[in-house]
C-alpha positions in Angstrom: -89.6 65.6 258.1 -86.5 63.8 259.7 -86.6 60.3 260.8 -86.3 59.6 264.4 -83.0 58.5 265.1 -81.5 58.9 262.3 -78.6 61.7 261.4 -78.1 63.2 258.2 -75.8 60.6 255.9 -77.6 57.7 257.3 -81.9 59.5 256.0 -80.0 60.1 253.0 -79.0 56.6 252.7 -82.5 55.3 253.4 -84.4 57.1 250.8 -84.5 56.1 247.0 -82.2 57.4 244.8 -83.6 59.8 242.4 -84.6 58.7 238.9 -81.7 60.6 237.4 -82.9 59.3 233.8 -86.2 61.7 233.8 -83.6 64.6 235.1 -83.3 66.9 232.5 -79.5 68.4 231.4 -79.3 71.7 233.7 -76.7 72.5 231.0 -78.2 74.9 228.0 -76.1 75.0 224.6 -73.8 77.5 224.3 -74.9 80.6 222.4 -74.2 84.0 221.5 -75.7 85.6 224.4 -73.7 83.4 227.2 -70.2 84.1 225.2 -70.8 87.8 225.2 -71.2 87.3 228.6 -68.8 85.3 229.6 -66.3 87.8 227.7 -67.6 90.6 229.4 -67.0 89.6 232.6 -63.3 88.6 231.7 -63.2 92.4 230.7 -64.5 93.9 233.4 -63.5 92.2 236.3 -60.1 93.1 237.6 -59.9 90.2 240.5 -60.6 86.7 240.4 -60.6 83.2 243.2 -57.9 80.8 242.4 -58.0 77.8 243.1 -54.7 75.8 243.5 -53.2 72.4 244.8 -51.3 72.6 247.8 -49.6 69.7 249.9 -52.3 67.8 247.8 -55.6 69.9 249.3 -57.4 72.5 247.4 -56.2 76.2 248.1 -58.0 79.2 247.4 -57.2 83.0 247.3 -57.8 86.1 245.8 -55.5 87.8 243.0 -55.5 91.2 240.7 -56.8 89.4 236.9 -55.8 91.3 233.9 -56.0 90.4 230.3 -52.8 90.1 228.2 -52.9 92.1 225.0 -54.1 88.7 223.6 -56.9 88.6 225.4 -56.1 85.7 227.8 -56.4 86.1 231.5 -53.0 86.9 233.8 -51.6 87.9 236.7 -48.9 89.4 238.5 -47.8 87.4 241.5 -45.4 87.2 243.9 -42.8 84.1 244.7 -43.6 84.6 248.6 -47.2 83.7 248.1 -48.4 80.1 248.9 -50.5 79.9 245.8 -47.9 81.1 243.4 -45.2 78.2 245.2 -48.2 76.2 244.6 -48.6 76.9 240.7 -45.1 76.5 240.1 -45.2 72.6 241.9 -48.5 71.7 239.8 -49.9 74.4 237.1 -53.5 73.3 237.2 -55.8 75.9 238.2 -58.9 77.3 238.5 -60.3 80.8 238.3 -63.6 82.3 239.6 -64.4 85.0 238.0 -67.5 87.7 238.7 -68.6 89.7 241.8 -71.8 89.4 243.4 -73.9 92.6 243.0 -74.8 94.9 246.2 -78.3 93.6 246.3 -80.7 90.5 246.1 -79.0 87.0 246.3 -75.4 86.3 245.2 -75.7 83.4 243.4 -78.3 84.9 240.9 -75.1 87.1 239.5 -73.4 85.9 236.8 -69.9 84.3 237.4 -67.4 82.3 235.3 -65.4 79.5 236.5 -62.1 79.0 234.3 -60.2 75.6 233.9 -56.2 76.4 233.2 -52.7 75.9 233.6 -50.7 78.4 234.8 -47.7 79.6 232.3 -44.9 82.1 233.7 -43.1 84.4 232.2 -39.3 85.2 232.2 -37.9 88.3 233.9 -35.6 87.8 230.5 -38.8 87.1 227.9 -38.6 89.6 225.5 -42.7 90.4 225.3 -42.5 90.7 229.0 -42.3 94.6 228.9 -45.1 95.3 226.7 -46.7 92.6 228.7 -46.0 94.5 231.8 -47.5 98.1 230.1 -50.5 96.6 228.8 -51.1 94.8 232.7 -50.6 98.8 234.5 -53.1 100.2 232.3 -55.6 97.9 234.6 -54.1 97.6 237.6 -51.8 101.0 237.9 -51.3 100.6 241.8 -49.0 97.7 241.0 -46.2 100.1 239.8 -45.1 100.2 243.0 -44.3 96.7 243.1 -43.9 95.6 239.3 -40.4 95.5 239.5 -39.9 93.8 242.4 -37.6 90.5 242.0 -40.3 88.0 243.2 -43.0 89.3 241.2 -43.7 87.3 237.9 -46.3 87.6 235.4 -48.4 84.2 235.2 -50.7 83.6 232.1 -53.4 81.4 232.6 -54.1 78.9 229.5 -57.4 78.2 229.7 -58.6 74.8 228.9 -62.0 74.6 229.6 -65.2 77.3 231.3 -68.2 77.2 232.5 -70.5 80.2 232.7 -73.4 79.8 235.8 -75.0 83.0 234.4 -77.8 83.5 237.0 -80.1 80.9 238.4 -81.2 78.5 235.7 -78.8 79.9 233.0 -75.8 77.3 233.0 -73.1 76.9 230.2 -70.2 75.1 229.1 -67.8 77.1 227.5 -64.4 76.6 225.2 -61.7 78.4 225.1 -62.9 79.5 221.4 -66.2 80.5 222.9 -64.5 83.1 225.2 -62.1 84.1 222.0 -58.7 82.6 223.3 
């Protein structure tokens, strides 16, 4: 029930805080099950969110993700795009990966949030053609445009993840847990 005369921010304000000392840790230990998962959906998901810096305000857009032959996530992105002249000013990045399912509420599908910098590679890098194999076995539309000069392969060093696996199912994650 809303106060009268009062907006938002300022019946916030007037109610007590919240005992945050009886709140229990939404976060569950890591285990077997939520690192199989957070794998799998690296694996199987062939587009990710990412979120950049730019001018100093968050940015987000869509990309193709692929895994390197290493198993670490990557990309293939143009120099014309604002979140690839982003990366190159400031590698820190963010990746959302997982896709909602066609029914029932999105946010009870699984999805994992990846904490990186952004690493490209050299036209002249000497793994960059077996690099570039391994990425058209996933994503074979982007022959077309592979070997176009402002393409570049990005690798995304991930520092830090955290899995929301449904509703009530959240984990922290290391780059160990996810096998990088």
């Amino acid at each position: 029930m809303r106060e009268r005369g009062l907006r938002w921010p300022q019946l916030w304000l007037t109610r007590p805080a919240p005992n945050l000392r009886a709140m229990t840790d939404p976060i569950r230990p890591t285990d077997d099950e939520a690192r199989a998962l957070a794998r799998r959906l690296l694996q199987e998901e062939t587009t990710a969110a990412l979120a950049v810096l730019r001018g100093g305000a968050p940015f987000v857009t869509r990309i193709a993700l692929g895994l390197a032959p290493e198993g670490g996530p990557i990309s293939l992105v143009s120099d014309l795009a604002a979140h690839t002249q982003a990366l190159r000013a400031d590698p820190v990045c963010s990746l959302l990966v997982g896709t909602p399912g066609e029914r029932g509420d999105p946010l009870t599908h699984p999805r994992l949030t990846l904490q990186a910098g952004a690493e490209f590679v050299g036209r002249d890098d000497p793994g960059r053609e077996a690099l570039a194999a391994h990425y058209l076995r996933g994503h074979p539309k982007a022959k077309l445009y592979i070997g176009f000069a402002d393409f570049h392969f990005v690798c995304f060093r991930v520092t830090g993840a955290f899995l929301n696996g449904g509703f009530g199912r959240a984990f922290n994650l290391t780059p160990a847990d996810l096998s990088l």
